[in-house]
Structure formats: structure tokens, C-alpha cells
C-alpha positions, 0 to 999 in steps of 0.5 A, a space after each residue: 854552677 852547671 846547669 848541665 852534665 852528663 858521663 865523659 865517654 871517655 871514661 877517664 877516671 877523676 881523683 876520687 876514682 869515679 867516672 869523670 863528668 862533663 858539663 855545659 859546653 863540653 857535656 853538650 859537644 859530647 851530645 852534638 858528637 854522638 848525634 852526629 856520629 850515630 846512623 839514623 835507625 842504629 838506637 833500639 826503643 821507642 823515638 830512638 829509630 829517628 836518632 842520628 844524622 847518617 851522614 855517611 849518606 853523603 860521603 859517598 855522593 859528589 862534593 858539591 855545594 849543594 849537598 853540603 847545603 843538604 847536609 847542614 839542613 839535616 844537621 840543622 832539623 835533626 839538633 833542633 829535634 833532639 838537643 833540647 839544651 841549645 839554641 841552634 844560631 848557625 849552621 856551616 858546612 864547607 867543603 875541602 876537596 883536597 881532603 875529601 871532607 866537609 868542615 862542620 861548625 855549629 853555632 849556639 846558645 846554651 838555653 837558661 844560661 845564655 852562654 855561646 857555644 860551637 861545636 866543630 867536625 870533620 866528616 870525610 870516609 877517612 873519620 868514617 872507617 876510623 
């Protein structure tokens, strides 16, 4: 049984014709995926305006170490904040600079069940003008 579902945003339809759902692991990769793809600020209405993770920010500074520490301080602060349904366990955000690009990896427990979970990204100005 799920403890967790949400919509696929990929609205692919199931055999019934109704939307597909995702759940557990698949349906919070989704929430990791729209928390980190959303600019902090873009969500109207109330507690939405400190939504999202604006790492575009960071695209555009010098690939060094210690942005991608900052990045994964802010990817860490804003999942505590706005995934109720994990336990954050680790945080890795390594650089290839031979893509341009940061390497996001995310480690977790699913909270009231136990199960581990990862969520990973690629973030580079290439993702971000897909």
C-alpha cells in the first residue's frame, strides 16, 4: 500500500483513461523535481513566495567548490522546509566542468515508512533553457 500519491505531471493516461498517479518514491521525486526547478518567488498565494530553490542564480557564477557547498546548503534548507514526506539523510553537489554543470544527488528516508530513497539532477544553462 502507498502512503504517498500524487498526479504524474506527465499526464500519461492509465488503462482506465484517468490521469495516472505516482507514489511513494516516484510521487516525491516529482515534488523534489518541481521544488528544484521552480525560482523562489514565481508561486502566487500565501507561504508559496519562499517556494523553490532558484538555482539559476548559480549557473551563472564561477564553478567552484564553494558554490556548490552553497547550493547544496540551500537545496538542504529549502527540502527540510517544504518536503514534509522525507527525511533529508545527505546532500552531494559535484561539479563537471566539462559539462558546465552541477551533479545533484539527494538522500532519503521516506517518513512513516522507512524506505530509502535518492533523487538525482543535472543543473547546467543547457537544463535551464531546455
Amino acid at each position: 500500500m502507498s502512503l504517498y500519491k500524487d498526479i504524474d505531471l506527465s499526464f500519461d493516461l492509465d488503462a482506465k483513461g484517468d490521469i495516472r498517479m505516482v507514489s511513494d518514491i516516484d510521487a516525491i521525486n516529482q515534488g523534489l523535481r518541481i521544488l528544484v526547478e521552480t525560482i523562489t518567488g514565481s508561486r502566487a498565494g500565501p507561504n508559496n513566495e519562499l517556494f523553490g530553490l532558484n538555482l539559476r542564480r548559480y549557473l551563472f557564477s564561477n564553478m567552484t567548490y564553494p558554490i556548490a557547498e552553497q547550493m547544496g546548503q540551500t537545496i538542504q534548507e529549502q527540502v527540510i522546509k517544504f518536503e514534509p514526506r522525507v527525511d533529508l539523510k545527505d546532500v552531494s553537489v559535484e561539479i563537471d566542468e566539462d559539462n558546465r554543470a552541477y551533479n545533484i544527488e539527494l538522500l532519503y528516508i521516506i517518513r512513516n515508512s522507512g524506505k530509502s530513497g535518492s533523487f538525482r539532477m543535472i543543473v547546467s544553462l543547457k537544463w535551464w533553457y531546455k
